[in-house]
MARDREN-685630 format. One record per residue (C-alpha): residue in one letter; z, x, y. Coordinates in steps of 0.5 Angstrom, whole numbers. Layout:
BEGIN
<"a",<Z,X,Y>>;
...
***
This chain:
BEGIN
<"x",<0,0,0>>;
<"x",<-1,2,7>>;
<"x",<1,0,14>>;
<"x",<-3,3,19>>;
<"x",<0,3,27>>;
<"x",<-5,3,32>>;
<"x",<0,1,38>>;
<"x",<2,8,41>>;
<"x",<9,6,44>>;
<"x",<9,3,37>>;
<"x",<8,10,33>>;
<"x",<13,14,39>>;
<"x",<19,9,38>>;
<"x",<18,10,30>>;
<"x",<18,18,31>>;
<"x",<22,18,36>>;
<"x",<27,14,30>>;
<"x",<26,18,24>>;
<"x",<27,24,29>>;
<"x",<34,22,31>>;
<"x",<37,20,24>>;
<"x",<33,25,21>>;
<"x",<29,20,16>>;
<"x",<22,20,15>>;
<"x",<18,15,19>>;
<"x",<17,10,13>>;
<"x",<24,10,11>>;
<"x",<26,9,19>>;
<"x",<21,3,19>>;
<"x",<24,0,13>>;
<"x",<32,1,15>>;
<"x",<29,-3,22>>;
<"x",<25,-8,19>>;
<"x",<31,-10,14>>;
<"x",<36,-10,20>>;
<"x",<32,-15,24>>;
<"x",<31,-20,18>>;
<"x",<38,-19,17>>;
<"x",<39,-21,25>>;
<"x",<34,-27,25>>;
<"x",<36,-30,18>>;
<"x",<43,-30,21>>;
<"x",<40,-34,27>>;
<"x",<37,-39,23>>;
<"x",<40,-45,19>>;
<"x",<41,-43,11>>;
<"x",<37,-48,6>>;
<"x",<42,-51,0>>;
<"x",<41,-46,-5>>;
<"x",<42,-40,0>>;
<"x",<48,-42,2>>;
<"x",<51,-45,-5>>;
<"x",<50,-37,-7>>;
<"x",<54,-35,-1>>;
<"x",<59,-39,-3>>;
<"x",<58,-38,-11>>;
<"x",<58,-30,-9>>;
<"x",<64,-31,-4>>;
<"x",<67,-34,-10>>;
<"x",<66,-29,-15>>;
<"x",<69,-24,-10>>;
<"x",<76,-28,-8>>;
<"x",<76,-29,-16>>;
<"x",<74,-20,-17>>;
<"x",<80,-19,-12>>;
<"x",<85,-24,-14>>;
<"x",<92,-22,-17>>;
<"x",<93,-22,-24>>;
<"x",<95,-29,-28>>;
<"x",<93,-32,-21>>;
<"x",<88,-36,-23>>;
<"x",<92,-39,-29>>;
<"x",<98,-42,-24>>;
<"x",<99,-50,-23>>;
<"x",<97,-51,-15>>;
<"x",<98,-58,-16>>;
<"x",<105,-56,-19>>;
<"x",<105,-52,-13>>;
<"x",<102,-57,-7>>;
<"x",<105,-63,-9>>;
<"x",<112,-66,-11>>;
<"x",<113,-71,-16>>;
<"x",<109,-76,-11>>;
<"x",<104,-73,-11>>;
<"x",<105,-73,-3>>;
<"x",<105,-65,0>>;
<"x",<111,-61,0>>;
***
C-alpha cells in the first residue's frame, strides 16, 4: 500500500513530526491518525454495540481488579433489611 502526500505543509508538518519524536514518518502518521479518531469518536455518540462492549470491558476490568470472594457475597444481605427496605 502507498500514500502519496502532495501537499507541501503536509509532508513538512510529518517530517517536522518523525524529526521530533524520533520515529520514522509513516509511524509519526500513524500515531497521529489514530490519536485523531480517537478524538473524533469521543466527539460522537456511541452506536449500541459500542457502547454495551464499553460496558462488557469496564465490567470485566472491575471484576479482574476486585478483591477475592467479593463477588461471592449476598449484596441483598447486605443492602436491604428484612423488609426489603434500604439499611
Amino acid at each position: 500500500m502507498s500514500l502519496n502526500i502532495k501537499n507541501p505543509e503536509t509532508y513538512r508538518l510529518v517530517k517536522e513530526l518523525a524529526d521530533a519524536t524520533g520515529q520514522s514518518m509513516t509511524a509519526a502518521v500513524t500515531e497521529a491518525v489514530r490519536e485523531r479518531l480517537r478524538q473524533v469518536r469521543a466527539e460522537q455518540p456511541d452506536d449500541v454495540e459500542t457502547r454495551l462492549q464499553r460496558m462488557l470491558d469496564l465490567a470485566a476490568v472491575i471484576r479482574d481488579n476486585a478483591p477475592s470472594g467479593y463477588f461471592d457475597q449476598d449484596f441483598d444481605e447486605l443492602l436491604y433489611d428484612e423488609k426489603g427496605l434500604p439499611k
